[in-house]
Backbone as CSV, one residue per row, in Angstrom:
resi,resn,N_x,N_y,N_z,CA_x,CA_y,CA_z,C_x,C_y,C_z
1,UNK,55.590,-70.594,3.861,55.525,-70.923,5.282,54.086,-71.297,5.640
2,UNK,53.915,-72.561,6.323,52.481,-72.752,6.625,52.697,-72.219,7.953
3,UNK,50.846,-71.723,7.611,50.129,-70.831,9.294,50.642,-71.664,10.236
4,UNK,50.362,-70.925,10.766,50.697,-71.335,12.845,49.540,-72.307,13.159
5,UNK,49.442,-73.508,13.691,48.271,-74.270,13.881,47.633,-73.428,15.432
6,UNK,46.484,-73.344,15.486,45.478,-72.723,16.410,44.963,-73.838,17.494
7,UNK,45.349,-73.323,18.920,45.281,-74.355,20.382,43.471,-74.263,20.610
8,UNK,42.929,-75.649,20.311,41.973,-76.227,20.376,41.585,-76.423,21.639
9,UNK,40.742,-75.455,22.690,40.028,-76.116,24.029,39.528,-77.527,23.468
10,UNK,40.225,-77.893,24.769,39.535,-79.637,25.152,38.686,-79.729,26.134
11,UNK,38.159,-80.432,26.196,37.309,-80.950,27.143,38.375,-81.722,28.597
12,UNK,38.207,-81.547,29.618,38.383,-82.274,30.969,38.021,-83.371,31.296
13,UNK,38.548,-84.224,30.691,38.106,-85.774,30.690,37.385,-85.992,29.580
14,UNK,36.219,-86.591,29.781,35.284,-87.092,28.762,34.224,-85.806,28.463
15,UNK,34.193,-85.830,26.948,33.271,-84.444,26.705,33.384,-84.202,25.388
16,UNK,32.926,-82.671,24.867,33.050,-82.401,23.240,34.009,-81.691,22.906
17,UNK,34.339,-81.656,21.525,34.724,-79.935,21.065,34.480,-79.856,20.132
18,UNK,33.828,-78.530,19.747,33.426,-78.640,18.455,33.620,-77.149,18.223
19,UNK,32.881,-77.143,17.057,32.756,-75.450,16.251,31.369,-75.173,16.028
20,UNK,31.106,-73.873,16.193,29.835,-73.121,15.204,29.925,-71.781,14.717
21,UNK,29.246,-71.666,14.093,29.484,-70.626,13.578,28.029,-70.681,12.349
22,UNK,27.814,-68.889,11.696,26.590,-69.088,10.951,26.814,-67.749,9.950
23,UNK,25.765,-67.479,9.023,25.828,-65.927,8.426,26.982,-65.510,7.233
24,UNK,26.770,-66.453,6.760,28.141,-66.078,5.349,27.318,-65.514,4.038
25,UNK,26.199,-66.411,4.114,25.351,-66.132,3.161,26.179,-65.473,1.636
26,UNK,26.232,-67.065,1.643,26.833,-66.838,0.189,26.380,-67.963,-0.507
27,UNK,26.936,-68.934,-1.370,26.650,-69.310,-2.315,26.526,-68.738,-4.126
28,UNK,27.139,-67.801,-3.822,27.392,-66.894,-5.094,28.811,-66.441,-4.971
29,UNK,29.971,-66.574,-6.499,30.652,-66.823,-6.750,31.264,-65.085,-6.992
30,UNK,32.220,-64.979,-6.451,32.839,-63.571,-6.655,32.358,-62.554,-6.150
31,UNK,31.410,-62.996,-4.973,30.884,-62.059,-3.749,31.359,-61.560,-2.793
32,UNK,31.834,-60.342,-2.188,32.364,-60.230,-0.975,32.014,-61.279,-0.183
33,UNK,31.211,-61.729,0.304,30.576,-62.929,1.333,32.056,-63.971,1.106
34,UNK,31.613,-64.731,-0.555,32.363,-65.859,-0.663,34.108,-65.617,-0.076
35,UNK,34.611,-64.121,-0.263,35.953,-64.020,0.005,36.163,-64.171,1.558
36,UNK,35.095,-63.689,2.084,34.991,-63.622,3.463,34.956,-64.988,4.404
37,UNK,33.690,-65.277,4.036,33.886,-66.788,4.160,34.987,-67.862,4.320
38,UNK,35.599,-67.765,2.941,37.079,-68.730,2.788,38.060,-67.891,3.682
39,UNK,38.209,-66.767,4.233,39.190,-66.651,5.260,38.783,-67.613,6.292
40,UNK,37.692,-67.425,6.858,37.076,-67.861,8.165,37.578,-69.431,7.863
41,UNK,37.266,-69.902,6.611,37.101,-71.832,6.699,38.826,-71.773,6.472
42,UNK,39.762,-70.855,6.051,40.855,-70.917,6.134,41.121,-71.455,7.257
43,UNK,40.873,-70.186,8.458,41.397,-70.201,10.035,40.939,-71.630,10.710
44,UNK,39.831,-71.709,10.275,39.154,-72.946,11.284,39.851,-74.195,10.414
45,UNK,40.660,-74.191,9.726,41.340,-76.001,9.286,42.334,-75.647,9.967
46,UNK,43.294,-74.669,10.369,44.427,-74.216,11.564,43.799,-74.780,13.026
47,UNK,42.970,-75.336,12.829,42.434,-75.643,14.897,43.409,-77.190,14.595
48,UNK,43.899,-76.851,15.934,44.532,-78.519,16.493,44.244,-78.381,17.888
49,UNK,43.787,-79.746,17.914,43.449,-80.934,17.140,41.853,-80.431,15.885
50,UNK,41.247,-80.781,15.271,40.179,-80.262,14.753,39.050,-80.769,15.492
51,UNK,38.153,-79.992,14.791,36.853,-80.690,15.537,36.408,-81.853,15.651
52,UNK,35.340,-81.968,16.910,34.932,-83.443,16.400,33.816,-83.239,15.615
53,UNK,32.982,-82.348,15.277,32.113,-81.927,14.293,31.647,-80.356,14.344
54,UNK,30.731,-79.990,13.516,30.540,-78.693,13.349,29.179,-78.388,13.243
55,UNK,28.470,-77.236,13.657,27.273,-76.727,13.867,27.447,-75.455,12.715
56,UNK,26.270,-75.424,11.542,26.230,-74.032,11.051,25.055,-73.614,11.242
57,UNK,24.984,-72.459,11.883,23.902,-71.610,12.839,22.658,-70.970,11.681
58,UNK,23.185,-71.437,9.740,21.715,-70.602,9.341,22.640,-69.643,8.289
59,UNK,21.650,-69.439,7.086,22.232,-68.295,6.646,23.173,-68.751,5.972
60,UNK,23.397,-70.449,4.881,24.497,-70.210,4.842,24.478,-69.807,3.296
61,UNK,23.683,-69.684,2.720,23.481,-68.852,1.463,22.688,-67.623,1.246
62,UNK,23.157,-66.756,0.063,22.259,-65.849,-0.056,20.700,-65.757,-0.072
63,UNK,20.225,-66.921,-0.911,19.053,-67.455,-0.734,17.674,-66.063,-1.908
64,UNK,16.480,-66.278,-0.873,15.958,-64.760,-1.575,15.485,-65.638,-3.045
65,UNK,15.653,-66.645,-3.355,15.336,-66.751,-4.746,14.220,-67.030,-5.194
66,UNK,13.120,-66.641,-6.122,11.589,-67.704,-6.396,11.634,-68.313,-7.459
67,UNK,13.050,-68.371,-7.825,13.221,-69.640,-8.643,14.161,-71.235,-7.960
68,UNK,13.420,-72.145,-7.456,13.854,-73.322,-6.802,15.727,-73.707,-7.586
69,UNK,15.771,-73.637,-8.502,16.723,-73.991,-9.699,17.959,-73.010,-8.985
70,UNK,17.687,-71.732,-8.958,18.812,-70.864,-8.517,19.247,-70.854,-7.317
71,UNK,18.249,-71.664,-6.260,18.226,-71.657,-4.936,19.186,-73.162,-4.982
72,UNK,18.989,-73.883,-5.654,19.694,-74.912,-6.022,21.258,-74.818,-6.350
73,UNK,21.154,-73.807,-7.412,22.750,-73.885,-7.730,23.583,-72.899,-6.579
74,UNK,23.126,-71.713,-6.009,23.829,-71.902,-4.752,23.874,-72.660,-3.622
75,UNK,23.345,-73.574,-3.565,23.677,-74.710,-2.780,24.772,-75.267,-2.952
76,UNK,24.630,-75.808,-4.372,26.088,-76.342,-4.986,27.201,-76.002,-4.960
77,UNK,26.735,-74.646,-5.052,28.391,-73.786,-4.938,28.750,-73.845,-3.653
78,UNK,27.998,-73.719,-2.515,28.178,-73.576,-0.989,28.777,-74.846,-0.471
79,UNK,28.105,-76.071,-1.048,28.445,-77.616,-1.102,29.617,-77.757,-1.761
80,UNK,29.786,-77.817,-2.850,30.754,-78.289,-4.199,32.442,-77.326,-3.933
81,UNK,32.075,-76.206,-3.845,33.202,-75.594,-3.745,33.705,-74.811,-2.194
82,UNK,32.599,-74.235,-1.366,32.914,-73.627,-0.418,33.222,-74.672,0.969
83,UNK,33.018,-75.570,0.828,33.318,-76.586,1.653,33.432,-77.541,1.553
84,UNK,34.208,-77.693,0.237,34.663,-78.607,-0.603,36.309,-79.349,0.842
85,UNK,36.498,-78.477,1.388,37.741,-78.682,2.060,37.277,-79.660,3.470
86,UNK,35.484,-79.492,3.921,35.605,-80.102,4.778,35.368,-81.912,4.755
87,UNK,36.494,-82.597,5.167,35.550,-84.336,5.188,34.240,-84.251,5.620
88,UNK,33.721,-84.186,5.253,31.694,-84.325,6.004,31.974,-85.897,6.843
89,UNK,32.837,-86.739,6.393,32.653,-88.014,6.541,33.644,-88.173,8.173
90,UNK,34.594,-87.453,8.200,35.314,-87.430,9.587,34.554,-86.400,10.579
91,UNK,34.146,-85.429,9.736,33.765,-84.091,11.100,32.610,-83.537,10.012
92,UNK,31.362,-84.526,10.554,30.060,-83.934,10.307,29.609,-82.341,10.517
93,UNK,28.732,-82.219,10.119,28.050,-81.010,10.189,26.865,-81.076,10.344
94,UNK,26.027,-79.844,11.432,25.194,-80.219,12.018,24.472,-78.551,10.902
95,UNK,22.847,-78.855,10.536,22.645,-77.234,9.924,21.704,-77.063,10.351
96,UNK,21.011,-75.909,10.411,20.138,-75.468,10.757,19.645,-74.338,9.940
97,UNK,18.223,-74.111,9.901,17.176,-73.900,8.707,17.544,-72.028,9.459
98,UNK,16.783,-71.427,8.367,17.315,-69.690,8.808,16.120,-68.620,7.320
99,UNK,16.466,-67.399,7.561,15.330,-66.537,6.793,15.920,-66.860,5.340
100,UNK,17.399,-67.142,5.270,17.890,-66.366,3.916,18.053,-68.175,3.457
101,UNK,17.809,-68.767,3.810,17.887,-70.460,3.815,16.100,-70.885,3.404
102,UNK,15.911,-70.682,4.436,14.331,-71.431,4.137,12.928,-70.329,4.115
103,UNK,12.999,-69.769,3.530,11.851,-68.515,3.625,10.329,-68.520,2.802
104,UNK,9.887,-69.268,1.941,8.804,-69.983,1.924,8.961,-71.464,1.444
105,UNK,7.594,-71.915,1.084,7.782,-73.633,0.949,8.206,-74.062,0.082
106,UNK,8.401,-73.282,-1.240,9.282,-74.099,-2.272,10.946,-74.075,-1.804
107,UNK,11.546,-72.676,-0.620,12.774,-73.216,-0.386,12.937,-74.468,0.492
108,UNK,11.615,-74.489,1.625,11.944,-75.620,2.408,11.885,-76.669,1.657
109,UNK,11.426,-77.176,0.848,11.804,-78.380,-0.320,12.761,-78.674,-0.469
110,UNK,13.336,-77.418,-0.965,14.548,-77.091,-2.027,15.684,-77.522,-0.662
111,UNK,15.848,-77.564,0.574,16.233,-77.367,1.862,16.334,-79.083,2.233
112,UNK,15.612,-79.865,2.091,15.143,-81.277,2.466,15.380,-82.078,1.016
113,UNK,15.206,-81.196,0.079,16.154,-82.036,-1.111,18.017,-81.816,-0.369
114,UNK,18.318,-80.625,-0.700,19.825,-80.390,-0.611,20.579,-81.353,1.048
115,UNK,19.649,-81.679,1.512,19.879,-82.130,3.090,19.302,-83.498,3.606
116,UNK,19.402,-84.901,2.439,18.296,-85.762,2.865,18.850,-86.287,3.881
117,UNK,20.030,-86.395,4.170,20.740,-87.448,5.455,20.592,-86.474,6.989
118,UNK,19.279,-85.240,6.814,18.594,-84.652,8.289,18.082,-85.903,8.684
119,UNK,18.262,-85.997,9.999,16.664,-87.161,10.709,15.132,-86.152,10.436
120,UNK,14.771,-87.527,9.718,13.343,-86.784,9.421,12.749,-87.266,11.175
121,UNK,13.013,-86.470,11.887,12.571,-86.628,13.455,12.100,-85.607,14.234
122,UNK,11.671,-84.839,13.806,10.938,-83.382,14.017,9.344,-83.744,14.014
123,UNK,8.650,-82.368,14.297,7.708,-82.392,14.558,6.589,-82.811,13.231
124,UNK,5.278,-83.096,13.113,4.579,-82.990,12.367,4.691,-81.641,11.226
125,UNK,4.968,-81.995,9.860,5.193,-80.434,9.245,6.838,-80.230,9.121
126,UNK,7.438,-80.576,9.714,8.523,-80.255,9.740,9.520,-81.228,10.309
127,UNK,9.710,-82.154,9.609,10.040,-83.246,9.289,11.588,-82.520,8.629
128,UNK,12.941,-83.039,9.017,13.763,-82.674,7.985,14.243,-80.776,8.269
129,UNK,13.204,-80.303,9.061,13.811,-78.787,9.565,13.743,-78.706,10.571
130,UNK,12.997,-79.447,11.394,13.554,-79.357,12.682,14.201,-80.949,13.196
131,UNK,14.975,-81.195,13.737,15.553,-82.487,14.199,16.296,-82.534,15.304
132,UNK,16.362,-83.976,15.762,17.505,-84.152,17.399,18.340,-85.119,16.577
133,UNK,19.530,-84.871,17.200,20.856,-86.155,17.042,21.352,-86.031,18.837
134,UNK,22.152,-87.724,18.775,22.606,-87.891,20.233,23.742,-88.174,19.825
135,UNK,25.056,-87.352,20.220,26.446,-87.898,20.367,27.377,-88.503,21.995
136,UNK,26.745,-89.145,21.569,27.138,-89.985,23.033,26.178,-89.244,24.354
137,UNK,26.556,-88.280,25.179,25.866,-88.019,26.714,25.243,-86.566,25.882
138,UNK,25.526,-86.080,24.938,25.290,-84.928,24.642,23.922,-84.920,23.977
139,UNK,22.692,-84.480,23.870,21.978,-84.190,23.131,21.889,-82.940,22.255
140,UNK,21.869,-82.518,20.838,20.992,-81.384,20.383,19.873,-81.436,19.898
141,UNK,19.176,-80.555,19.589,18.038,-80.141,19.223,17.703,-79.432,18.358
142,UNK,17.845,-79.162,17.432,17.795,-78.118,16.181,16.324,-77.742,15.713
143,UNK,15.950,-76.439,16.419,14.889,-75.653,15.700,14.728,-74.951,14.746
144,UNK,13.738,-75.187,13.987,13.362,-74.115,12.841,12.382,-72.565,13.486
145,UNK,13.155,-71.797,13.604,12.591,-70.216,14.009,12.108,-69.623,12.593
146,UNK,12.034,-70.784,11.198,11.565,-69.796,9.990,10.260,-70.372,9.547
147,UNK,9.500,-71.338,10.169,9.061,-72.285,9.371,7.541,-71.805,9.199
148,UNK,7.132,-71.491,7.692,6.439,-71.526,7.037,4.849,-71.662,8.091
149,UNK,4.809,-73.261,8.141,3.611,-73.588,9.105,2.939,-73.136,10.350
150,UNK,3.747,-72.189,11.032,4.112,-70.950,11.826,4.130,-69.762,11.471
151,UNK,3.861,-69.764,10.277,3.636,-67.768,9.596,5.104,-67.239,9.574
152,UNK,6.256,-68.348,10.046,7.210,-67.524,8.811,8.452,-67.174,10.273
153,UNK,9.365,-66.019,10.254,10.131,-65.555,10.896,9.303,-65.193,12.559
154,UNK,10.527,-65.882,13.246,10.506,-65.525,14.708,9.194,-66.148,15.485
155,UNK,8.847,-67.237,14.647,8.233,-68.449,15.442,8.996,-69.488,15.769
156,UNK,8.240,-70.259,17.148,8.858,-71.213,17.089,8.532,-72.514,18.070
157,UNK,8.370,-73.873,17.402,7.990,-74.823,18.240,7.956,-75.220,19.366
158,UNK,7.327,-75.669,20.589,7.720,-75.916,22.010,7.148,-77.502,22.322
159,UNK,5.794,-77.737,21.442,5.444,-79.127,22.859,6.826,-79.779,22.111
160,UNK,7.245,-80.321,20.711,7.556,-81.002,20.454,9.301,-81.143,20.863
161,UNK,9.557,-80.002,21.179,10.593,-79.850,22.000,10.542,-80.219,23.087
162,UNK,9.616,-79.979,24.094,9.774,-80.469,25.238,9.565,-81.624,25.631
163,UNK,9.085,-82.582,24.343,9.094,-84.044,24.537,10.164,-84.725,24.176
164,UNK,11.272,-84.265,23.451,12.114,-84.416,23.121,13.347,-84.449,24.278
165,UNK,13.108,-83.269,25.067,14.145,-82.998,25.801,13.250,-83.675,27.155
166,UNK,12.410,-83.903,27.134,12.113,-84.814,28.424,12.545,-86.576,28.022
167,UNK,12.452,-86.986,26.666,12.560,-88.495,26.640,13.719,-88.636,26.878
168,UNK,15.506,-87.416,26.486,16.298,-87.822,26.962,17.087,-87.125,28.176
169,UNK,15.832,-86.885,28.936,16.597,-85.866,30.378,17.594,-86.710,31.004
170,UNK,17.731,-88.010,30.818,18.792,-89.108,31.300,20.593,-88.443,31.034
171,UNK,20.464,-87.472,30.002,21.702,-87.206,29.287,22.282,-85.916,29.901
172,UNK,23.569,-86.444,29.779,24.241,-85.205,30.781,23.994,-84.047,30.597
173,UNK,24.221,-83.721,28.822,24.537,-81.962,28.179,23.237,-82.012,27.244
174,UNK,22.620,-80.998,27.322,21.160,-80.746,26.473,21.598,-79.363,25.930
175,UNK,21.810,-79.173,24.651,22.168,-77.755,23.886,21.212,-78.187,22.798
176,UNK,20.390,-76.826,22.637,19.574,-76.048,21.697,20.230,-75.261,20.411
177,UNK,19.379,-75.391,19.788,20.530,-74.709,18.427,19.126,-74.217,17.353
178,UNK,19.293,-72.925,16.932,18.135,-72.407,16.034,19.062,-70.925,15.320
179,UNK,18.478,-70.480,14.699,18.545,-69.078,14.342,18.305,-68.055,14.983
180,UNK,17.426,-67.302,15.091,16.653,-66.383,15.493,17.192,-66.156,17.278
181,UNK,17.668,-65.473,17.432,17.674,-65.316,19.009,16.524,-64.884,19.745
182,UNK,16.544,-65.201,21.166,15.682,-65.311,21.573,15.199,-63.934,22.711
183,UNK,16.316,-63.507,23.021,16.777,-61.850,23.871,17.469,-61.386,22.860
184,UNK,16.949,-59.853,22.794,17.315,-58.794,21.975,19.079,-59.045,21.889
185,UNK,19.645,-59.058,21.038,21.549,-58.725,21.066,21.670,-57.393,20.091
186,UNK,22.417,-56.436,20.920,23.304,-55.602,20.661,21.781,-54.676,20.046
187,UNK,20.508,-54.656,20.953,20.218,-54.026,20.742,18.637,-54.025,19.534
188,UNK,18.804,-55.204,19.252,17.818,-55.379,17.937,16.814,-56.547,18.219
189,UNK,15.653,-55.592,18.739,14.644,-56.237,19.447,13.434,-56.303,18.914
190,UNK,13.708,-55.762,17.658,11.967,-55.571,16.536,11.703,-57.217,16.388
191,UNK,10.601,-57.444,16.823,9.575,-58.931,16.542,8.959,-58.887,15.557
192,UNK,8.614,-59.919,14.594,10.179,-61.098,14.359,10.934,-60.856,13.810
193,UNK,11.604,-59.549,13.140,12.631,-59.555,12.344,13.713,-59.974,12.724
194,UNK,13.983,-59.558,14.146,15.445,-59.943,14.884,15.912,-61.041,15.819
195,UNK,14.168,-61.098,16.454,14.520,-62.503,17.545,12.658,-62.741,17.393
196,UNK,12.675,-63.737,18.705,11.752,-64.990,18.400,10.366,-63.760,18.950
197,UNK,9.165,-64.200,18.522,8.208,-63.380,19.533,7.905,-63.493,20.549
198,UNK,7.800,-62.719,21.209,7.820,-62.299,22.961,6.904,-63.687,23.449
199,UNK,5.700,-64.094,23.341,5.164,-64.545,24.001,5.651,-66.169,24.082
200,UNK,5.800,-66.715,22.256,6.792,-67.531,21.995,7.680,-67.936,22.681
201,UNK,8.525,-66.872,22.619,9.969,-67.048,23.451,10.400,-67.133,25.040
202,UNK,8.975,-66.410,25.324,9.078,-67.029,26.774,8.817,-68.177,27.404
203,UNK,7.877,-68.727,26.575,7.104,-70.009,26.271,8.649,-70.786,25.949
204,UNK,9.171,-70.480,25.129,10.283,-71.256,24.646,11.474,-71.791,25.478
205,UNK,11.491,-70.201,25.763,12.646,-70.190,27.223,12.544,-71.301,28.309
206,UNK,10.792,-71.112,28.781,10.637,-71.536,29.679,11.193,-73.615,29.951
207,UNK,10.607,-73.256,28.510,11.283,-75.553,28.511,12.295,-75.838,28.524
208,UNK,13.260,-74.461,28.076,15.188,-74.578,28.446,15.610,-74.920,30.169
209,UNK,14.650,-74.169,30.257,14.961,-73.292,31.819,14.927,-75.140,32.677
210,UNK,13.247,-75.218,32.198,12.884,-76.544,32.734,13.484,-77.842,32.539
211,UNK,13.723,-78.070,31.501,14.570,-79.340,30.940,15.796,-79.458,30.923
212,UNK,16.573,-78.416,31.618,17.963,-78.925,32.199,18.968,-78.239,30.975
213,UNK,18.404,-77.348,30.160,19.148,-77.044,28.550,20.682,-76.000,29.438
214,UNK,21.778,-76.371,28.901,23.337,-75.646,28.758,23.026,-74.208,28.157
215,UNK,22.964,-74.314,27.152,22.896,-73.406,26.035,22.173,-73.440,24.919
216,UNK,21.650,-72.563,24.522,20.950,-71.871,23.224,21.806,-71.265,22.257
217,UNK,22.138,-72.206,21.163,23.417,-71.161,19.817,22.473,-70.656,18.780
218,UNK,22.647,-69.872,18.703,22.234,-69.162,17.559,22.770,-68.165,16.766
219,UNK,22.174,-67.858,15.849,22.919,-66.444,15.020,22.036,-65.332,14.680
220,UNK,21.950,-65.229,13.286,21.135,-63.942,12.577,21.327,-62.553,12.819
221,UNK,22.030,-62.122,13.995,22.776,-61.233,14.149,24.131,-61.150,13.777
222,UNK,25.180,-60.221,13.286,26.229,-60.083,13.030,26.750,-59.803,13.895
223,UNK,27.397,-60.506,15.322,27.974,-60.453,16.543,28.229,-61.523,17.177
224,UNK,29.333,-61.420,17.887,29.216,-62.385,19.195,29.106,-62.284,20.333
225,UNK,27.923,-62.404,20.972,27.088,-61.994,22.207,27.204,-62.955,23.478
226,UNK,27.027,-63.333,24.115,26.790,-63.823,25.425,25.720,-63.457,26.315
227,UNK,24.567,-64.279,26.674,23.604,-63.790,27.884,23.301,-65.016,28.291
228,UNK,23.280,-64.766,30.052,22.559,-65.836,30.613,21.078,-65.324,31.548
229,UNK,20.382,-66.274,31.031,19.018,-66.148,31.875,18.270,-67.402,32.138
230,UNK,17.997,-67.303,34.099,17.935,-68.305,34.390,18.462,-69.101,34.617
231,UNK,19.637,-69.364,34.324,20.679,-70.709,34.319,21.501,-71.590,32.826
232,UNK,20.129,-70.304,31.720,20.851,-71.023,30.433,21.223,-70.007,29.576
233,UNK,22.523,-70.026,28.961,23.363,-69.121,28.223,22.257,-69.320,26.817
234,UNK,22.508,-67.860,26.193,21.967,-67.885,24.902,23.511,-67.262,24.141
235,UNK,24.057,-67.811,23.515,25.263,-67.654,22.504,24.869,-67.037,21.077
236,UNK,25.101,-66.011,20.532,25.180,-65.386,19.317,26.203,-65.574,18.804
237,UNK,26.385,-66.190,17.683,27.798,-65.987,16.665,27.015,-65.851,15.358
238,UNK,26.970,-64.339,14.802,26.733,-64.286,13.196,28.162,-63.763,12.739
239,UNK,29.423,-64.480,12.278,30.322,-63.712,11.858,30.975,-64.813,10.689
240,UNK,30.122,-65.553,10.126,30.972,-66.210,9.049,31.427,-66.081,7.686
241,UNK,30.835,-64.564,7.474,31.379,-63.741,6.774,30.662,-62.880,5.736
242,UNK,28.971,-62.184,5.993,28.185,-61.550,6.246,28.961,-60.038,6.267
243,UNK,28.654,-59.472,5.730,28.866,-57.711,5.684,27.854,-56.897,6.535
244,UNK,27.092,-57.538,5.930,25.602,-56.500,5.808,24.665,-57.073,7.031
245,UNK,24.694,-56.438,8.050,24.125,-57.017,9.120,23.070,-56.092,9.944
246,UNK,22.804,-55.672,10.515,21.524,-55.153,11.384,21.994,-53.685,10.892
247,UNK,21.120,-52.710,10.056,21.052,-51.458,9.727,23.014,-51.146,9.484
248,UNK,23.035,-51.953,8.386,23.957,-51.792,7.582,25.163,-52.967,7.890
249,UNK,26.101,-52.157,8.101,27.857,-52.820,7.795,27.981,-53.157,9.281
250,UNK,28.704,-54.439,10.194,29.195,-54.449,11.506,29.705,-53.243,12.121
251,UNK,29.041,-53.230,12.970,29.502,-51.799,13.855,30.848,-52.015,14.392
252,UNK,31.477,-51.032,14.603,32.928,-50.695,15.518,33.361,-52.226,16.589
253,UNK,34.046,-53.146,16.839,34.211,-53.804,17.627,33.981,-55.138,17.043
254,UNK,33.163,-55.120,15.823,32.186,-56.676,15.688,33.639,-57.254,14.659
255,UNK,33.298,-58.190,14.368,34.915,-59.047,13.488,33.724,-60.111,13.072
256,UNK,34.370,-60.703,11.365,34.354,-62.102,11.184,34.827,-63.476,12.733
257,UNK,34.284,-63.998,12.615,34.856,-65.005,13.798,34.021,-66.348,13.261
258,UNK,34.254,-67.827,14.113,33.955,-68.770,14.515,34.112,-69.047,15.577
259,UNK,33.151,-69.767,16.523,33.088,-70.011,18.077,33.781,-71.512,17.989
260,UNK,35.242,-71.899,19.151,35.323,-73.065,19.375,34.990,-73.254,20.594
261,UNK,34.511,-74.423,20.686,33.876,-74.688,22.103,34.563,-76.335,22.731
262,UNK,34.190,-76.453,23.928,34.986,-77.568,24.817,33.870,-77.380,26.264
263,UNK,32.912,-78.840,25.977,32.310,-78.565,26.760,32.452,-80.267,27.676
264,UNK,32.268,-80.165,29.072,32.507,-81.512,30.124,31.743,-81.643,31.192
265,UNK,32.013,-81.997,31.875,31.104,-82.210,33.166,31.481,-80.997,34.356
266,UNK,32.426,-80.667,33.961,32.893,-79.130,34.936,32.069,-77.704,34.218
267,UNK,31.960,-77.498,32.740,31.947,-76.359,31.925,31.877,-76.628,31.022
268,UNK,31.155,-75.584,30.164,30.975,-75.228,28.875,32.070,-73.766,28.624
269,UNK,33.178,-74.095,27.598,34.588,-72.841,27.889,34.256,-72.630,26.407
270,UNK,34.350,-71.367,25.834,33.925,-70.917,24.088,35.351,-70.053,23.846
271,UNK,35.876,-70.107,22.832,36.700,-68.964,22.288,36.335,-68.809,21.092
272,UNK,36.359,-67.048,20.896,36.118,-67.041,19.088,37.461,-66.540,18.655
273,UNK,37.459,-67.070,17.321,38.983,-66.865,16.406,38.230,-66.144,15.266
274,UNK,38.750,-64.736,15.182,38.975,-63.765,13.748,39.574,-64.853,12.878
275,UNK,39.480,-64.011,11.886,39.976,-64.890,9.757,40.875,-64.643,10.202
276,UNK,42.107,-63.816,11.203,43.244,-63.951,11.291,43.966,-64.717,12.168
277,UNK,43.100,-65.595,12.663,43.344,-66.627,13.777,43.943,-66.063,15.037
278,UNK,42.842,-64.936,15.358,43.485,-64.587,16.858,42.137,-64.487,17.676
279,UNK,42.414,-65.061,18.807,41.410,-65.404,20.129,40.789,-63.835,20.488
280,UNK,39.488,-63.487,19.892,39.281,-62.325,20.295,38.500,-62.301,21.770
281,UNK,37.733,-63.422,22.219,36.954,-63.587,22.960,36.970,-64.858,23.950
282,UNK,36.275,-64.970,25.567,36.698,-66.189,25.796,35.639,-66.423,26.432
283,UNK,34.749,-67.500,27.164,34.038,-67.393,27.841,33.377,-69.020,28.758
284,UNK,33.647,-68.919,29.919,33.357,-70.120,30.611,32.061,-69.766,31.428
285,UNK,31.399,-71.017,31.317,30.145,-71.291,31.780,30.485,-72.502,32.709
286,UNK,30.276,-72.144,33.908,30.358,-73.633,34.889,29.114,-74.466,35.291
287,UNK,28.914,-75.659,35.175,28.207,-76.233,35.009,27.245,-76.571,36.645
């Protein structure tokens, strides 16, 4: 018997839908992660209609390696076999750089080899880890919160962002997308291990606030969170199939999930779906 196909928020006229999701950290073969994982990419080929593309929030291998070669072949495996199921060519994927991904400069190499079709359109230095794409009225923005040239975890760029998001303030929807959150979630507020640094991040905040930004997605936490400040939602989804998350195993309540989203000129509406394809969560943002 095939699964039950899973009811896809649409958009209200003209608009997106897509997926994100982050934190599987795998790339190694016969890992709890990898089993975990393939539930989740199970559930999410059950969305109808499917996406029109996909965001992965970071994290999507184990990583940790100081040999470039090994950092390599889990790539392959993450590429070759773990998402071997998705067309890249119908429903792109959008990635973003993370601790267990890019954590010194031989991985960011190793990161800009495995990823040459990034827009090298980022800042000086970071070319290829940080980047913008435009899908029609929508802009993103994809920051690197790991990058090396910055001393590493829970930094993170601003002029070059805010020139970015000022050349296309013309555009309806402006969403941000990085790792590292930016307000403490569920509690885990040590700088930088958990989110961006204080002075940083207010700094950071502040060009969301200013430049008209929807939302901030991110992960690195094992949860799915919700906060708004100011006027702009910061979204947590670490549940793509990650065990081992902030001082141990997911606490009481937390689940594997993926966020689908449906965003228009009325709202930004999110639901997350468990590996068992049930709507644990829902959440509308009016525009």
């Amino acid at each position: 018997m095939n699964p039950q196909p899973i009811p896809a928020l649409l958009p209200h006229g003209e608009g997106h839908q897509f997926v994100f999701y982050g934190d599987c950290c795998s790339g190694v073969p016969g890992k709890r992660n990898e089993r975990n994982f393939a539930e989740i990419n199970a559930t999410l080929r059950r969305m109808a209609p499917a996406p029109e593309f996909v965001v992965f929030l970071g994290d999507h291998i184990a990583g940790y390696e100081s040999d470039p070669e090994a950092l390599r072949r889990q790539w392959t495996y993450w590429h070759d076999k773990e998402m071997c199921w998705l067309d890249t060519g119908r429903t792109p994927v959008y990635h973003v750089t993370s601790n267990h991904n890019t954590f010194d400069e031989k991985s960011e190499r190793v990161w800009c080899d495995v990823f040459p079709n990034i827009p090298r359109n980022g800042p000086a230095g970071q070319e290829g880890l940080s980047y913008w794409v435009q899908r029609r009225d929508l802009l993103m923005v994809f920051v690197n919160t790991s990058f090396t040239g910055l001393d590493g975890y829970g930094h993170v760029e601003c002029e070059w962002l805010e020139g970015v998001l000022a050349e296309h303030e013309h555009l309806r929807h402006k969403i941000v997308i990085g790792h590292h959150p930016v307000f403490p979630v569920n509690g885990y507020n040590e700088q930088p291990k958990w989110c961006v640094i204080g002075e940083e991040g207010e700094r950071f905040w502040s060009v969301l606030v200013r430049r008209g930004v929807s939302a901030y997605l991110c992960s690195h936490i094992i949860a799915f969170d919700v906060q708004e400040h100011e006027g702009v939602v910061q979204v947590c989804s670490g549940g793509a199939g990650t065990n081992h998350g902030p001082g141990g195993f997911m606490g009481e309540g937390e689940y594997l999930h993926f966020v689908q989203a449906a965003l228009d000129t009325d709202a930004l509406r999110l639901q997350t779906i468990d590996h068992h394809g049930r709507v644990r969560e829902r959440f509308i943002r009016t525009n």
